[in-house]
N, C-alpha and C positions, 0 to 999 in steps of 0.2 A: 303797518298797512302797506309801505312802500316794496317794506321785502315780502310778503306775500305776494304783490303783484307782478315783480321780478321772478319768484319762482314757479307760480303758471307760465310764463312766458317762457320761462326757460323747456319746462313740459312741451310744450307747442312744439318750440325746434326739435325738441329732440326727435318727439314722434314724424314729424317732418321729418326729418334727416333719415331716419330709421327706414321709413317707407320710400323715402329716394331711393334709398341703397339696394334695396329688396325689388325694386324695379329697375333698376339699371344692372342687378347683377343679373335677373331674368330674361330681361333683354340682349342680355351676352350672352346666355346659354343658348336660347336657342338660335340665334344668330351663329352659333359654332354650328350646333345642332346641323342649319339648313346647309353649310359651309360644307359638313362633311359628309352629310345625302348627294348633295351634289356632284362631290368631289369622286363616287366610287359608283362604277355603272352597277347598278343591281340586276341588270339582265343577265349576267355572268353565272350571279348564284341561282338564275334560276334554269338555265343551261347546265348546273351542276348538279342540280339536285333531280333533274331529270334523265342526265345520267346514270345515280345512284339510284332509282329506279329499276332502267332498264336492268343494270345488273343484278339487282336484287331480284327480277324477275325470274334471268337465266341463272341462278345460281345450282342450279340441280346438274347442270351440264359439267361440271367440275367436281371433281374425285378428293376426297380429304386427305393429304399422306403425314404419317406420322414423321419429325422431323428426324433427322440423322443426328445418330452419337459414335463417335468411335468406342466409346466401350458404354458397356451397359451400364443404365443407371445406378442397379445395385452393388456395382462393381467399384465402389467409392476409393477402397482403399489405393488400387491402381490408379485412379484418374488424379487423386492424389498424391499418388508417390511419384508419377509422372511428370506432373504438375511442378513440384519441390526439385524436380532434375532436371526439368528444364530452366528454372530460377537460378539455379547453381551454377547453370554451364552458361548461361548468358551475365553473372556475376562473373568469372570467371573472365568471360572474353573482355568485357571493360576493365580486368583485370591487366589483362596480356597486351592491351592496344596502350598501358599505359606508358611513362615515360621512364619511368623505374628499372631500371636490364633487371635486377637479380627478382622483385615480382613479377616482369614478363616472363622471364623462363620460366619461375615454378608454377604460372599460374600454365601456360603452355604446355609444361608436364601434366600438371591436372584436368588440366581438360583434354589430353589425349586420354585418357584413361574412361571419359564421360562414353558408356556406352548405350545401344539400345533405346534411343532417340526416336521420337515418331517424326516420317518425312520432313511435315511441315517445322519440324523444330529443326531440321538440320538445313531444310533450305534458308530459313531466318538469319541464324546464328552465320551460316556461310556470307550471305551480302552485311552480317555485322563484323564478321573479320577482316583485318586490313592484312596487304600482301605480306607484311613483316610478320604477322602472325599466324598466315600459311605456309609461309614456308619452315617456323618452325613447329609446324605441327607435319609436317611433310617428315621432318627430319625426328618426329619422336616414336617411328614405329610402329605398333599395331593400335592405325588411328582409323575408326569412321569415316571409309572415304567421299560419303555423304558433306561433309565440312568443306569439302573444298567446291569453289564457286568452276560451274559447269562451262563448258564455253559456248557463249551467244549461239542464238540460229541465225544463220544466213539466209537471203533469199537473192538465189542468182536469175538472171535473165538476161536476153539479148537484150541488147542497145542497136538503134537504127547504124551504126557506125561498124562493130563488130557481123551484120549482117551482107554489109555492102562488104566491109575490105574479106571476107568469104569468097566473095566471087572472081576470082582471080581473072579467069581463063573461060570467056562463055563460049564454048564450041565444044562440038559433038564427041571429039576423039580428046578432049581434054583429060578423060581417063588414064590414056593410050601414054602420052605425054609425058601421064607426070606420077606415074606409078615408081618409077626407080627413086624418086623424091619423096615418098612417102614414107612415112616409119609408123612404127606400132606404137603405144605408149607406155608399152612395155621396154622398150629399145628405148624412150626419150627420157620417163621417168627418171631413172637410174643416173643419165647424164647430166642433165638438172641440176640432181643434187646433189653430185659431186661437184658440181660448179660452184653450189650456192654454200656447200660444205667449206669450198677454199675461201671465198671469201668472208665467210663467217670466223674463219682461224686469223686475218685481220682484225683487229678490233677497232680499225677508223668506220671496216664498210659495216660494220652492228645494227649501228643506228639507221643506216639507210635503209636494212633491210626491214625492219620496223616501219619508219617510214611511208614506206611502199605496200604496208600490209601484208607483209608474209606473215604473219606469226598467226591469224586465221588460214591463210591457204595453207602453211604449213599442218595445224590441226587439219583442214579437209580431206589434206593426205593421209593424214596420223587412221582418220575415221576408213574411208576407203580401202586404204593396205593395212590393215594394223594383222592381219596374220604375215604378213610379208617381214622375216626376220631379218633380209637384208635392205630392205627400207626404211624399219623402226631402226636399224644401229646408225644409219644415216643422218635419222631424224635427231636423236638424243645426244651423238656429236654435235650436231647442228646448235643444238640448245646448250650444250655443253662451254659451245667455246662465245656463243652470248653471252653465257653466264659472268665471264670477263669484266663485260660495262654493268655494273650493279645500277644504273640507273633505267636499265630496262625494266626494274624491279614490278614498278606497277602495270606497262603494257603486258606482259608474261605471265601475272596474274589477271588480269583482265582476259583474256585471252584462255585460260583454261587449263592453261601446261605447269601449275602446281600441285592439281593432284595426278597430271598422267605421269610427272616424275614420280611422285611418290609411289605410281604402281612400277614402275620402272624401278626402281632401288628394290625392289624384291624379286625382281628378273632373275630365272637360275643359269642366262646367259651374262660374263661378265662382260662383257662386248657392250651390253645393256646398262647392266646395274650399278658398273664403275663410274660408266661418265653421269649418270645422273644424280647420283651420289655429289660429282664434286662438282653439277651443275646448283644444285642445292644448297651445298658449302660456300661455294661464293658466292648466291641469292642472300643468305642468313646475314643480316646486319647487324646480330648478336654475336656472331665469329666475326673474330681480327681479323684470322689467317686466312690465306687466298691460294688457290690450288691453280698457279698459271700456265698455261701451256705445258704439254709434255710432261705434267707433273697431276699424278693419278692418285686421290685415296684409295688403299686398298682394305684398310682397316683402324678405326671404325667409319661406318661408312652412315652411319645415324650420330645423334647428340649422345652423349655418355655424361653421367653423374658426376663423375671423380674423372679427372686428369691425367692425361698418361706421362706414365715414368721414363717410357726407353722410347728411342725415334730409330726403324731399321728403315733402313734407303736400300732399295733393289733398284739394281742397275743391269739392264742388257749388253748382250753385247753385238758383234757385227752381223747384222743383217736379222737380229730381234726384233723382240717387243714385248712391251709390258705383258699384252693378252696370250703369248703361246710360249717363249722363252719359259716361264715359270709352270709348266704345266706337268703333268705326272708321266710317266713314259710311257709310250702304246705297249700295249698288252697283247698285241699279234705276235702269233709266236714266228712269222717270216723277217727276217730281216732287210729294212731297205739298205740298198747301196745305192750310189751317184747316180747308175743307170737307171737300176730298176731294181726287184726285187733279185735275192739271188737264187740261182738256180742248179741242180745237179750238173754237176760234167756229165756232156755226152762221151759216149764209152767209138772212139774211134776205130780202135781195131776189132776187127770182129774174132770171133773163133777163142777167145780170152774170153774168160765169167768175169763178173764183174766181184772184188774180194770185199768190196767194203762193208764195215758191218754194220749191222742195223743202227738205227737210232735208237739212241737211250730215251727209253722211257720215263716222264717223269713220277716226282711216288705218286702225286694226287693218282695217275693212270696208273700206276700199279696195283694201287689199295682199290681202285674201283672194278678191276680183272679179276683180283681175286678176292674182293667181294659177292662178285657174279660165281664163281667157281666154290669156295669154301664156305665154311660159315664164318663171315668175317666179323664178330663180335668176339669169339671166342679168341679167336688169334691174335688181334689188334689187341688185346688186352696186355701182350708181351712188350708190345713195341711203344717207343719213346719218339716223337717225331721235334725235330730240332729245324728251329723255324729257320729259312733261308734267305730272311730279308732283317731290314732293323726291327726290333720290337718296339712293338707301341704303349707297351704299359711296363714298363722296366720301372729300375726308381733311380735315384739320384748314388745310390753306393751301387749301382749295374748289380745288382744282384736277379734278375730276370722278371717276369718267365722268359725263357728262351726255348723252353720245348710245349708241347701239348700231348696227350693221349693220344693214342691212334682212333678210339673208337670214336672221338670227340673231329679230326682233321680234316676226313671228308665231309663233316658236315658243313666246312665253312665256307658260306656261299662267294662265287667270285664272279658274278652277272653283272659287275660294273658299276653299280648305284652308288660305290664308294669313290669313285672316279672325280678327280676332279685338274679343272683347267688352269689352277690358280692355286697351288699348294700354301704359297705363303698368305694366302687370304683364306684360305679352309682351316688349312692344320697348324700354323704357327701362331694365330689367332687365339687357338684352343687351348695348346699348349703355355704357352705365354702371355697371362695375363698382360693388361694394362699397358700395350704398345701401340705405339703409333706405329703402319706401316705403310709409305709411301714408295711408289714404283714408278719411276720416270721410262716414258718412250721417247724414245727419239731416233729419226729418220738418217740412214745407213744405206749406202752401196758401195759395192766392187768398183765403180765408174761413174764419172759424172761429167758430160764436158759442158755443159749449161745449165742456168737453174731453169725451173720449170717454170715459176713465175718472176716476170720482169720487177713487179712493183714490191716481191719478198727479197732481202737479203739473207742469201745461205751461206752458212757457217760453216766449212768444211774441217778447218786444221781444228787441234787436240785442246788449243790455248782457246780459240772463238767458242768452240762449243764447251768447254768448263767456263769461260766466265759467263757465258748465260747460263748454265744449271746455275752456278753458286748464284746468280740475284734472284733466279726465280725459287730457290731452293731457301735461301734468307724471306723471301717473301711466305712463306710458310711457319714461320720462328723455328726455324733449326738452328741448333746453337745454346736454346735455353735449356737443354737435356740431355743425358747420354746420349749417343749417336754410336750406331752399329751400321755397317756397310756390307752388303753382300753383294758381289759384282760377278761381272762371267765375260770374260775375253775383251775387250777393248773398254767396256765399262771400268776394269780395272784402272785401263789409262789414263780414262779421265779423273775418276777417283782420284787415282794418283796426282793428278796434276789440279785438282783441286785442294788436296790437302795442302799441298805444296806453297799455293797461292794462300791458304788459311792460316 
């Protein structure tokens, strides 16, 4: 009876309890409920939804356009092959940014070869390359000049300060005054940069010029004169001899002048293509060797596969240079002398014929007289024409050709497009696989009674200027390979007295 009446009672609570709970949890709901009406103005959404209204009214006033694809839908295969080539060449670059030298270069090799890129992937891919792996893509040849990052926009304006210091001279004949003072900017140009030329062949004042922000103004000019072929040689010495402090590495990249070297290095002036070449040699962090002062690659002027065998050193000699000493000889048939060209003697006494005999004609002129005159097929079939220069396709036992046909001689054109300023970077290149050939210039006069600048020391005797070739010449690893020498008149000297010292 006892537990009977225990377990009603227990019923009671429970249902009690039960109904507590279901009332207190109720009363928290909506107690949140009124917490978060309150808490969010609804006149908001109803300003929004009368918005979406009104536009939904105007909606006829708007034109539907179909959305933009670069290639057309059906066109799958491209958007895909595309697609897979630009996956590649940006695997590739996290390749080449890595820490690994012999993966950076090949992946660098591989991705110059990536061609055929749509804009937007070449603009990408360029702000994903870091300057170590522009410049050797700069150095791998026929590369995408797209890849390399473009140089910034500027926007110039006066400043209150540059309009006042303007006004020099406020009066009427101030023209009048200061016209003799005045220069073109043709006439200041020029000066400039040979100023800024000398102090860039310092390598203390590099960095100041950085510093100060030339390396845009210098681009400004690049944009401005770039048909101006004696301002770009100016300009790419200029960068030439920065190239020096390799820690300029990233403002020079920044800046925009790793891909105008790279169009520079395929200049058909070598005034151009030489120094930008070894501006880029000593950018590459992946090349040891360092091309310092007065010390010019002439060949190879890009990265190469395989290693070269033989090291030839061309040396000038008095009153040289690299760029003109090694060039092919003019093809005027006038001879210059010291004065001038030369000239017939005049005939003084009068009443005397003059006895002397004609000029010899040469055969090219002969065969083309009597071509005009005869039928010159038939004839020229007789004749043997024996070439009057070295041959170019002989063999290693000289066994020739050394003549040609006649009918075959006039044909061979001589309009100069074979012509070149730099023999030993054209034709010993060709001939002779796997050589390194470096050309050193260095400054030469008849006289000197002062240096021209205070803060450079010049090196005049035989001994001062051979031990700077040999450190700057070691600083190229010369020494680790044959070594061949071709000099011409005081170059020998030094030669000589380098060996001596070796």
């Amino acid at each position: 009876m006892r537990h009977k009446k225990f377990s009603n009672l227990l019923k009671y609570l429970s249902v009690t309890f039960i109904g507590t709970s279901a009332g207190w949890a109720y009363y928290q709901i909506k107690k949140t409920q009124c917490v978060l009406e309150t808490a969010v103005d609804t006149s908001v959404l109803k300003v929004k939804g009368t918005t979406l209204q009104q536009e939904e009214s105007h909606v006829e006033e708007f034109v539907q356009m179909q959305p933009f694809y670069p290639y057309e839908k059906s066109n799958l295969f491209r958007n895909t092959l595309d697609s897979l080539k630009f996956a590649y060449a940006r695997r590739l670059v996290r390749l080449a940014n890595s820490d690994n030298k012999s993966f950076r270069i090949k992946a660098v090799r591989q991705l110059g070869k990536v061609q055929h890129l749509d804009k937007w992937h070449c603009a990408l891919l360029a702000n994903m390359i870091d300057p170590r792996t522009a410049v050797g893509l700069a150095r791998s040849g026929d590369v995408d000049k797209r890849l390399f990052m473009e140089p910034p926009l500027r926007y110039h304006n006066y400043n209150r300060d540059m309009i006042d210091n303007s006004h020099i001279v406020d009066h009427d004949s101030s023209s009048l005054e200061l016209s003799k003072f005045i220069l073109s900017e043709s006439d200041v140009l020029p000066k400039c940069l040979e100023s800024l030329l000398h102090h860039s062949s310092l390598e203390k004042y590099t960095k100041d010029i950085v510093d100060l922000n030339g390396l845009p103004l210098l681009m400004e000019i690049h944009h401005r004169y770039k048909n101006d072929i004696n301002i770009t040689i100016k300009l790419c010495q200029i960068l030439s001899f920065m190239s020096f402090n390799r820690s300029l590495l990233q403002p020079i990249h920044k800046s925009g002048w790793i891909g105008v070297l790279s169009e520079w290095v395929n200049h058909k002036d070598i005034r151009i293509s030489v120094p930008a070449a070894r501006a880029l040699a000593n950018l590459d962090v992946d090349n040891d060797l360092t091309y310092s002062r007065r010390l010019y690659p002439l060949h190879p002027l890009l990265r190469t596969s395989r290693d070269q065998e033989v090291d030839v050193i061309f040396v000038h000699g008095l009153l040289g240079g690299v760029f003109y000493t090694w060039r092919q000889r003019s093809q005027a048939p006038n001879v210059m002398s010291i004065i001038g060209k030369n000239k017939k003697k005049e005939i003084i006494l009068s009443g005397i014929e003059d006895t002397n005999p004609p000029e010899r004609k040469t055969t090219k002129e002969f065969f083309r007289e009597l071509k005009d005159q005869i039928d010159f097929e038939d004839i020229c079939r007789e004749f043997e024409i024996v070439w009057d220069d070295i041959p170019l396709k002989t063999n290693i036992n000289a066994e020739g050709p050394y003549t040609c046909p006649g009918t075959t001689y006039d044909s061979k054109k001589n309009d100069g497009s074979l012509y070149t300023h730099c023999w030993p970077k054209d034709w010993l290149a060709v001939d002779c696989h796997n050589l390194r050939i470096i050309g050193i210039n260095y400054e030469t006069s008849l006289s000197m009674w002062a240096p021209i600048c205070p803060s450079e020391k010049v090196k005049f005797t035989l001994e001062e200027r051979s031990d700077e070739l040999l450190g700057k010449l070691l600083g190229t690893g010369l020494g680790n390979k044959p070594i061949v020498w071709v000099t011409h008149s005081m170059g020998g000297l030094i030669v000589k007295n380098i060996l001596c010292k070796g």
